[in-house]
C-alpha positions as CSV (number, residue, x, y, z in Angstrom):
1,X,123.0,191.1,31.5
2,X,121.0,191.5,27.9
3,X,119.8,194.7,26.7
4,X,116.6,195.2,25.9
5,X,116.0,197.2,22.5
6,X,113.5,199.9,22.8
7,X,111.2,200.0,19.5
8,X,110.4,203.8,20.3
9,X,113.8,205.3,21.7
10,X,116.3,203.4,20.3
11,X,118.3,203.8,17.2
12,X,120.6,201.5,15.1
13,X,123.3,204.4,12.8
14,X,125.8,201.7,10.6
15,X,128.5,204.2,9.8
16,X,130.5,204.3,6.9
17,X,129.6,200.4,5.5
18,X,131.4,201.6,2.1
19,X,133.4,199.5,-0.7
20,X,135.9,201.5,0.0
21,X,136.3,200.3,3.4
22,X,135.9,197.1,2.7
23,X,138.8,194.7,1.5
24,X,139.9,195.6,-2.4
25,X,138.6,199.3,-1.5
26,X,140.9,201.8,-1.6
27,X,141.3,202.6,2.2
28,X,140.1,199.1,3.3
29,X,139.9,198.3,7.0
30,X,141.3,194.9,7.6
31,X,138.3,192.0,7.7
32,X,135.6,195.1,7.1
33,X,133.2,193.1,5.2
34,X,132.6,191.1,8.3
35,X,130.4,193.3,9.8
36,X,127.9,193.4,6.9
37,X,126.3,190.2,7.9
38,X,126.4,191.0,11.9
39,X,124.7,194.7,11.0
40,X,121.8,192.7,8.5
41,X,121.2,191.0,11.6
42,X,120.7,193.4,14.2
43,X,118.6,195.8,11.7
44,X,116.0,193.2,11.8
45,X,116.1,193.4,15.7
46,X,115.6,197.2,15.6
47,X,112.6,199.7,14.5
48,X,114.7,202.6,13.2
49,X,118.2,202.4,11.3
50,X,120.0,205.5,10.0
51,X,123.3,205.0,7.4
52,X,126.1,207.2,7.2
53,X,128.1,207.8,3.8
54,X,131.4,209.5,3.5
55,X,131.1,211.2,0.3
56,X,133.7,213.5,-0.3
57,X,134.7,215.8,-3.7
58,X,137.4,215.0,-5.8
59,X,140.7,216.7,-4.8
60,X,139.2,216.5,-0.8
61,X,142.1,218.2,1.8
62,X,142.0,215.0,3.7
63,X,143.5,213.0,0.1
64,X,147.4,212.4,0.1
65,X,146.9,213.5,-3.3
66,X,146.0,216.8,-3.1
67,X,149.1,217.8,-1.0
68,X,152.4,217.5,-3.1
69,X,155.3,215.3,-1.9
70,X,152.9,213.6,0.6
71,X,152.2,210.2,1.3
72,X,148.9,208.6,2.4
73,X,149.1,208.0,6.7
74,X,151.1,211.3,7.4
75,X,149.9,214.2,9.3
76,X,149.7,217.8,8.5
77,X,148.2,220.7,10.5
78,X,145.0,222.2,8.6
79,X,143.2,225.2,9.8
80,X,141.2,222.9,12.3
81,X,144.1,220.7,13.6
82,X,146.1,218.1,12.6
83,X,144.4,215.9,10.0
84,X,145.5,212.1,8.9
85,X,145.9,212.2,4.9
86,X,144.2,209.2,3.7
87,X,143.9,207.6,-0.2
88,X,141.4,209.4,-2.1
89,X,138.4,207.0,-1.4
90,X,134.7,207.4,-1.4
91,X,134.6,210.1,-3.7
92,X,131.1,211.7,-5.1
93,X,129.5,209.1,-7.7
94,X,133.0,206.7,-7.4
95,X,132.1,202.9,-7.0
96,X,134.0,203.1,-4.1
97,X,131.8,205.2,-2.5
98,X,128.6,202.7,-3.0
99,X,127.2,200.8,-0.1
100,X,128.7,197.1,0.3
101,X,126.5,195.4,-2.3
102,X,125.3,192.9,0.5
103,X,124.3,195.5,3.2
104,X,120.6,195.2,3.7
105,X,120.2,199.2,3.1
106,X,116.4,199.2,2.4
107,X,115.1,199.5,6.2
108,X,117.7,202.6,6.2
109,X,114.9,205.6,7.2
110,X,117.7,208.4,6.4
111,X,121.2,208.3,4.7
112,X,123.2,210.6,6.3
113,X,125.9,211.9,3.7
114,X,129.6,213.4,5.8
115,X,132.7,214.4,4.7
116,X,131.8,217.0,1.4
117,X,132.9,220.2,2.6
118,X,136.0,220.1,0.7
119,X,138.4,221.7,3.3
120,X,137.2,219.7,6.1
121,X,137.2,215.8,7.1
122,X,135.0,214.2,8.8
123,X,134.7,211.3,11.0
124,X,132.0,212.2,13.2
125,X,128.5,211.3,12.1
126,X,127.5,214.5,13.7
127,X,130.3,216.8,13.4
128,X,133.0,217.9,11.0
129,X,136.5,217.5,12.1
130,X,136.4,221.1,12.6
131,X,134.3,220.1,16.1
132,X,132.1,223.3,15.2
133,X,130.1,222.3,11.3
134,X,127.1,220.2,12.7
135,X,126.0,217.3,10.2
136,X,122.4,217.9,11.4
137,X,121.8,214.5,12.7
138,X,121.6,215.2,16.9
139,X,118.7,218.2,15.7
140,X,117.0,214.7,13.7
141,X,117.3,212.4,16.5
142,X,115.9,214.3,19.1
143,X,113.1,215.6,16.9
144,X,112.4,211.9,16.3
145,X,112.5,211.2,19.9
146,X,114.9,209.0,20.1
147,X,117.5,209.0,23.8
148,X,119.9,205.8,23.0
149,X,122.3,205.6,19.9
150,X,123.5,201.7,18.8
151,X,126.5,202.2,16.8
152,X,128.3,199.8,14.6
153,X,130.4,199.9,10.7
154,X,133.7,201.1,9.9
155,X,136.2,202.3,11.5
156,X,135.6,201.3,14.5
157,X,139.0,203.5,16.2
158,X,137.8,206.8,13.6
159,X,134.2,207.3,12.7
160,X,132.4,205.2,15.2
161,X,134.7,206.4,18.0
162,X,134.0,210.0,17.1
163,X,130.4,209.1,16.2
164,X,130.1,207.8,19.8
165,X,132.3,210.0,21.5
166,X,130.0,213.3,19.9
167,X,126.4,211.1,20.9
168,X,127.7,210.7,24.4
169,X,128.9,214.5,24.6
170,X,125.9,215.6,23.1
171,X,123.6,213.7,25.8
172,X,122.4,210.2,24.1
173,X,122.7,207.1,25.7
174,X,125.3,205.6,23.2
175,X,126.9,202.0,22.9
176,X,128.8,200.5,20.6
177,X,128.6,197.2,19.2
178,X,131.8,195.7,19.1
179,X,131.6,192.6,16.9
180,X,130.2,194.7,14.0
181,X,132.5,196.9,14.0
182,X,136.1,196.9,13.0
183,X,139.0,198.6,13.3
184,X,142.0,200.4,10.7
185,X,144.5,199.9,13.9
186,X,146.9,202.8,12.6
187,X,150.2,202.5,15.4
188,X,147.6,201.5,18.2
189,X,144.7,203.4,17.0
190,X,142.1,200.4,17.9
191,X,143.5,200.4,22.1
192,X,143.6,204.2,22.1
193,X,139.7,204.0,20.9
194,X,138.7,201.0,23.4
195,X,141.0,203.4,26.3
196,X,138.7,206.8,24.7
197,X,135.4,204.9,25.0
198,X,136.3,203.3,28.6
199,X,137.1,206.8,29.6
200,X,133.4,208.4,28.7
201,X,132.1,204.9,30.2
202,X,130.5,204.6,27.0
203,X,129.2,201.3,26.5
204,X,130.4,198.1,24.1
205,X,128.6,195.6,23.9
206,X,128.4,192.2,21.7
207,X,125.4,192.0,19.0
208,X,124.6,188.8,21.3
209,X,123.9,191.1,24.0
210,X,121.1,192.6,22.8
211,X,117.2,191.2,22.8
212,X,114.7,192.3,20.6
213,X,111.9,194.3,22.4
């Protein structure tokens, strides 16, 4: 059954829609530039779009890099947990960290920057990895009124899991739209997401499945 979008409580967040994460980037999700077109179209179909844009310092504690003798996809425990090390990517001012040049950013009513506290990752749009450092987005939704959170970008089994996984905990109506997103797929990462997100009953839905209000 379509879903009707709601012009005054409903809210398109594109998370993470970065060179970086797109193919040639430096931690490039497989096929990511696909979802540029699908998210141009469905922020014509909705009132209010917010962005999000990792944008961490150089020499971040999430980069391979900055741990000696390790390699990018291996684990360590940080003071918050364990943490994925990742390439350096989407650093401060770094090409890499620019929008896709064909995402229709314009409508965008807030860019939400994540990831530059320099000991902390972050995949959430709302929280750090350390579940506690709040990126201020939930206190900016509600104050703008808005109940029901559309998500789509990249990845779709890191940031837009924990994106929707922290909506849904925090009391918002989320889904997620599956065809513009896509997933990194790190040893099952994408069926673990897809088993996290059936779990909360947390909505994913095609772009096709949406109407315009």
């Amino acid at each position: 059954m379509p879903v009707r979008i709601d012009p005054h409580a409903d809210i398109l967040i594109a998370v993470d829609v970065q060179i970086d994460f797109c193919p040639g980037g430096a931690l490039a999700v497989p096929r990511g530039d696909e979802v540029v077109p699908v998210i141009n179209r469905l922020a014509e179909r909705f009132d209010h779009v917010v962005l999000t844009q990792d944008w961490h310092p150089p020499g971040h504690s999430s980069f391979a890099s900055s741990h000696p003798g390790r390699a990018p996809y291996e684990t360590i425990e940080l003071s918050y947990g364990r943490q994925t090390l990742w390439p350096d990517h989407c650093v401060q001012g770094a090409p890499g960290a620019d929008f896709h040049p064909e995402l229709a950013a314009t409508k965008a009513e807030l860019v939400l920057r994540k990831g530059f506290h320099k000991a902390i990752d972050s995949y959430s749009a709302f929280f750090e990895n350390d579940r506690n450092t709040a990126t201020g987005l939930a206190g900016y939704l509600r104050e703008r009124g808005f109940t029901r959170i559309f998500l789509a970008g990249l990845a779709f089994d890191y940031c837009v899991l924990w994106s929707a996984e922290d909506a849904w905990r925090l009391g918002f109506q989320t889904v997620v739209i599956d065809d513009a997103c896509r997933a990194l797929d790190i040893h099952g990462s994408e069926a673990e997401a897809r088993r996290r997100l059936a779990q909360a009953s947390i909505e994913v839905l095609a772009a096709t499945e949406l109407e315009p209000a």
